[in-house]
C-alpha positions as CSV (number, residue, x, y, z in Angstrom):
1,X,7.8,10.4,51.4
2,X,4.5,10.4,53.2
3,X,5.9,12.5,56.1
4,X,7.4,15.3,53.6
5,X,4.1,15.3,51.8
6,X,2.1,16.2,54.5
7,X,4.6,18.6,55.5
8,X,4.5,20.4,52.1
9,X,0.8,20.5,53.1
10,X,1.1,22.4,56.3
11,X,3.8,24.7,55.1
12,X,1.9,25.8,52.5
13,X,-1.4,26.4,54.6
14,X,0.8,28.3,57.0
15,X,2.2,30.9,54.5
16,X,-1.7,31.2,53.3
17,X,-2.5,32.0,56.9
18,X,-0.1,34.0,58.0
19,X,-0.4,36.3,54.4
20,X,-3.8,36.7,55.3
21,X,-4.1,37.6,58.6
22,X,-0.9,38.6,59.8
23,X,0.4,40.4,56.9
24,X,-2.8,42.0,55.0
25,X,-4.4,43.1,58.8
26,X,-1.1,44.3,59.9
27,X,-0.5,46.1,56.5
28,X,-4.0,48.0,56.4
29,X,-3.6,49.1,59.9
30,X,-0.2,50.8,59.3
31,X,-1.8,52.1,56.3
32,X,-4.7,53.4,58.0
33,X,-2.8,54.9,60.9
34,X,-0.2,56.5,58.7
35,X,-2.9,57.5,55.6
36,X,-0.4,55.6,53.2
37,X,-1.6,55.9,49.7
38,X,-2.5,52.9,48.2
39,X,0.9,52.9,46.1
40,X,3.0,53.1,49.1
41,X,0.6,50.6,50.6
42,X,1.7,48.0,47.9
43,X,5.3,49.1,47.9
44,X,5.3,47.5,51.5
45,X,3.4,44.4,50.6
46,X,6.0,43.8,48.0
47,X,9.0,43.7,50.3
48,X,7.2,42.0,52.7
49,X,6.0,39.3,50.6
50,X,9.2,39.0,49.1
51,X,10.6,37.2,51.6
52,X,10.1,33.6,50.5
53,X,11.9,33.9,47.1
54,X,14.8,36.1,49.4
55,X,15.4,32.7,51.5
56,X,15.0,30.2,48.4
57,X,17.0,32.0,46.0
58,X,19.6,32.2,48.6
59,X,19.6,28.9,49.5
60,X,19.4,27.8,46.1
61,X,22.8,29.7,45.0
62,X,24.5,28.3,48.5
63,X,23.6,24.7,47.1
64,X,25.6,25.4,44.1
65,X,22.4,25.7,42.5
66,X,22.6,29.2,40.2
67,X,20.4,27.7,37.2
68,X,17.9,26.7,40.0
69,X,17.9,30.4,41.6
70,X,17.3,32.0,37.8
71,X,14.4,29.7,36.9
72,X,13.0,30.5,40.2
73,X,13.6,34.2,39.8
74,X,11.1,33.6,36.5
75,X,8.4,31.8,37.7
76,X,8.0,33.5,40.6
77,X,7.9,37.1,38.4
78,X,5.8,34.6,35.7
79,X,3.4,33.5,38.3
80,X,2.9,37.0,39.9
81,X,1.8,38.4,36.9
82,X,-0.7,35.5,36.0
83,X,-2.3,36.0,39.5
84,X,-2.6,39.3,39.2
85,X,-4.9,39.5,36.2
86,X,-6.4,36.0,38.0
87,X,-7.3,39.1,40.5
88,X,-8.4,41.9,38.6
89,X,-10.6,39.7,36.8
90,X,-12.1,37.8,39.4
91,X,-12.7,41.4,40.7
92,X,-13.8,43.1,37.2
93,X,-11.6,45.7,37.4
94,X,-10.5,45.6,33.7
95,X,-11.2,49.5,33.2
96,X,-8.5,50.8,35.8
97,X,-5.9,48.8,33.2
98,X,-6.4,51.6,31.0
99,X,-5.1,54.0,33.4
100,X,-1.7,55.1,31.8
101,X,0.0,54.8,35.3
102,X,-0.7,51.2,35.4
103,X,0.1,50.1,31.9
104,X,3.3,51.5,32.4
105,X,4.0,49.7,35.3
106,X,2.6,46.2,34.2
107,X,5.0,46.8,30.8
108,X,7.9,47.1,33.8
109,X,6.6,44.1,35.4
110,X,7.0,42.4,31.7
111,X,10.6,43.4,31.3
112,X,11.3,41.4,34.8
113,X,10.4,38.4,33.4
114,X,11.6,39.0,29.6
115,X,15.5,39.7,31.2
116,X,15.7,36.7,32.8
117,X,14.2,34.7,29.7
118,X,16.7,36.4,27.4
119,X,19.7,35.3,29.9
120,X,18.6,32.2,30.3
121,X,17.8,31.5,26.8
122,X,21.3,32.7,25.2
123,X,23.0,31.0,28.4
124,X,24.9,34.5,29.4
125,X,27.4,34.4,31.7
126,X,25.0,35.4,34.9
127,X,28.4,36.7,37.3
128,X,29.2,39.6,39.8
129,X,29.7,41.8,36.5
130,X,25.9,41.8,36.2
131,X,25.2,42.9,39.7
132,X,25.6,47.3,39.3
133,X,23.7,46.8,35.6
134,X,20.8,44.8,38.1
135,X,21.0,47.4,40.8
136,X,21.0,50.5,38.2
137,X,17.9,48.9,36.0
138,X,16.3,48.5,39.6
139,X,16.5,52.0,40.3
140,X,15.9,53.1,36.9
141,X,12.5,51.3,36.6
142,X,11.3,52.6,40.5
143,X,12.4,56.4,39.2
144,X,9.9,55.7,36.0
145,X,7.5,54.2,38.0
146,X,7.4,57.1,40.4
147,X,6.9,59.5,37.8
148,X,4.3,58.0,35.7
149,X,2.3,58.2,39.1
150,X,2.8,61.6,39.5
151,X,1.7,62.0,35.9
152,X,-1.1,60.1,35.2
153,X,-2.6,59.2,38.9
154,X,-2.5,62.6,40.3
155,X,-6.5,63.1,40.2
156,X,-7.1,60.0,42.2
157,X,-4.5,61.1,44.9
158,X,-6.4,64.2,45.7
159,X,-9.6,62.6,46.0
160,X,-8.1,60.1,48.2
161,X,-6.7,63.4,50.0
162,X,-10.2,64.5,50.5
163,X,-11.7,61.8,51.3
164,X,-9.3,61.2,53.9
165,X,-9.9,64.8,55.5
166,X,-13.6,64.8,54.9
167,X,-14.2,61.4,57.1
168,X,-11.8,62.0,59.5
169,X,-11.8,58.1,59.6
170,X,-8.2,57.2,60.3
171,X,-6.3,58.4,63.4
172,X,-3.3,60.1,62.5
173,X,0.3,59.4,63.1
174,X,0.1,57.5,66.5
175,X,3.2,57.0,67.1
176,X,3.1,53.6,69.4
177,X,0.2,52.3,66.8
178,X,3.0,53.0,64.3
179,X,6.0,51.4,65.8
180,X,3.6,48.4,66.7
181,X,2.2,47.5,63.3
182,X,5.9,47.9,62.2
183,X,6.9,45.3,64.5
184,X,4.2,42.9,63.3
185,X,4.9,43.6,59.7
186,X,8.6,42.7,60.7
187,X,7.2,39.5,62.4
188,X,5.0,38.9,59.5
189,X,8.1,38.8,57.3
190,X,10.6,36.9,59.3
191,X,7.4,33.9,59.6
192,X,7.3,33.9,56.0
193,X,11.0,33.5,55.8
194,X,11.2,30.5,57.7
195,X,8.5,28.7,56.8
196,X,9.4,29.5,53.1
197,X,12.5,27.9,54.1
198,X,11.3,25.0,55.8
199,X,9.0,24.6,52.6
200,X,11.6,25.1,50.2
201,X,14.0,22.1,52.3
202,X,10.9,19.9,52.2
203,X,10.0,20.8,48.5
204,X,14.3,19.9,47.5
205,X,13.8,16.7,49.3
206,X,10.7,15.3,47.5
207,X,12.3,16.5,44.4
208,X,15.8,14.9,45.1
209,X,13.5,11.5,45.8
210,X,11.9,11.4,42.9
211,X,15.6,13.0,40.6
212,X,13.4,16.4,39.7
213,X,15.9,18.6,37.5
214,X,17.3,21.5,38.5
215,X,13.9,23.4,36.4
216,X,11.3,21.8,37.7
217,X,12.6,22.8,41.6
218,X,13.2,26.6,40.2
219,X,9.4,26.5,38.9
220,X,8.2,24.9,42.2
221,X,9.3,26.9,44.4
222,X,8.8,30.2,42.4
223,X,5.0,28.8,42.8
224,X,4.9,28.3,45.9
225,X,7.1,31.4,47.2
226,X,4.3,33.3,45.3
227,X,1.5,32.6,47.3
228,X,2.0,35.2,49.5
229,X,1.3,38.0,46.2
230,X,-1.8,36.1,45.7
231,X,-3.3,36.8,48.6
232,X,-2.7,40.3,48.8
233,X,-3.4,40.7,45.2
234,X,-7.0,39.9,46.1
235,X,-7.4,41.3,49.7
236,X,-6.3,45.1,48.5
237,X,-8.5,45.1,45.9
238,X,-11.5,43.8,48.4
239,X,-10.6,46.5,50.4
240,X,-11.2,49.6,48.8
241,X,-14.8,47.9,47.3
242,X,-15.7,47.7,50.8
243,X,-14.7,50.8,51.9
244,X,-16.6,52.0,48.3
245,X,-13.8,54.0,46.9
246,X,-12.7,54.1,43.4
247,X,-12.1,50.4,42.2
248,X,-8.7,52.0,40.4
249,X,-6.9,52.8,44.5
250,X,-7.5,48.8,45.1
251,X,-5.8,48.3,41.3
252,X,-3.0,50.6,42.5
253,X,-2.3,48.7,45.5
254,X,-2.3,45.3,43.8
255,X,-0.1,46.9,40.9
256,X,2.5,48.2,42.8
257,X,2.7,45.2,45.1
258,X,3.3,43.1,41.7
259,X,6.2,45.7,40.7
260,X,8.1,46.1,43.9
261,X,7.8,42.4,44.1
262,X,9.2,41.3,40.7
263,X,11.3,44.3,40.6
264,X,13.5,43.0,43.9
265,X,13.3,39.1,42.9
266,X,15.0,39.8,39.4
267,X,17.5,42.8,40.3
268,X,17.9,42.5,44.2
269,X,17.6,39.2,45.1
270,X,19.1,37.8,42.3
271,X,22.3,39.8,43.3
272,X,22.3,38.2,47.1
273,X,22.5,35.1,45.6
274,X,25.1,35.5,42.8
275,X,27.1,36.6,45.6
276,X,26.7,34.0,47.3
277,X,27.1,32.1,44.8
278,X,30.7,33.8,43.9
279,X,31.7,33.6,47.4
280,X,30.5,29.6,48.1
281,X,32.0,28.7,44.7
């Protein structure tokens, strides 16, 4: 027990450290040699830091275990949201929530964690029939999430825009800077998905030691597997305050991170593993 312990230890610390200095550097590099707006910016952190809850669900639903996956689907969506107002708090940026861009988004983020509360609760039949409703709610909630931005966060674009051209601060477009920061982003994501899946093997085994129900496991490792959001939750908003731009980019970042994350645990992720669940049956 002692041995797994310490290894939950390491695990953990590793996914801390490679979030925050493999995957946040390598994240505002691409961002900075591309000029990626801040939404795209957290569009990427989203998929990237997504890849813990890709391996646990997966190996959750390949273990039989298809309550386990669900539950972790919802804390992990449940924990994201709690760490990102933990975030704007901490960084007292309250008064970019009333942009109508974001409030829109975090009532999206809500619905990802109310779905899988309703399923669970009225214990619906969770098979490959749900899959094309998942997919089509998935793109559904991207195509209003891109057009409230348009909408209601077009002024802040074109300052951005400005600011950009005025400072000539970022190099454009280099293409080998490009593919290179890709790669690491790539690199960033497969180290997360193995140590999420060492973490997740050492987390079923001190839970299988002590006869931890099927719940408590999901809730586990949706905290764990959420560590990654946490981190960039904070470091995008730390960003832009150091750079001295408007504390709403930094919001936008963090906001759209949260989305895209929640958005592919619940309607993407949760389809890999019912179908592998359905085939492993």
């Amino acid at each position: 027990m002692v041995v797994e312990l310490i290894k939950l230890m390491i695990y953990s610390g590793l996914i801390v450290l490679i979030s925050k200095y493999i995957l946040v550097g390598t994240l505002r590099k691409l961002a900075e040699n591309l000029n990626l707006k801040p939404k795209t910016v957290g569009e990427v952190a989203g998929y990237a830091t997504s890849m813990p809850e890709l391996l646990t669900i997966g190996a959750s639903s390949f273990n039989g275990l298809a309550s386990a996956s669900m539950i972790n689907v919802l804390s992990s969506n449940v924990i994201n949201l709690v760490q990102y107002i933990a975030a704007i708090s901490l960084n007292k940026n309250q008064k970019a929530l009333r942009n109508q861009a974001i409030k829109v988004d975090i009532i999206l983020v809500v619905f990802t964690i109310v779905i899988p509360i309703a399923l669970l609760s009225f214990n619906m039949d969770v098979g490959k029939g749900i899959i094309p409703i998942f997919l089509l709610l998935y793109f559904f909630f991207r195509f209003l999430n891109g057009n409230v931005h348009k909408l209601y966060l077009k002024k802040e674009d074109e300052i951005l825009e400005r600011q950009i051209e005025e400072e000539e601060k970022w190099e454009r477009g280099n293409p080998k800077k490009t593919i290179r920061y890709t790669l690491y982003l790539l690199v960033s994501g497969v180290l997360l998905f193995v140590v999420g899946n060492l973490l997740g093997n050492t987390l079923e085994n001190l839970c299988n030691q002590f006869q931890i129900s099927q719940t408590i496991i999901g809730i586990l490792l949706g905290f764990i597997t959420s560590i990654p959001e946490l981190i960039t939750f904070f470091e995008a908003q730390k960003h832009y305050k150091k750079q001295k731009s408007d504390d709403i980019l930094g919001v936008v970042e963090a906001t759209n991170n949260l989305l895209t994350s929640n958005l592919l645990n619940l309607f993407v992720i949760q389809s890999i593993g019912i179908l592998i669940y359905a085939i492993v049956k």
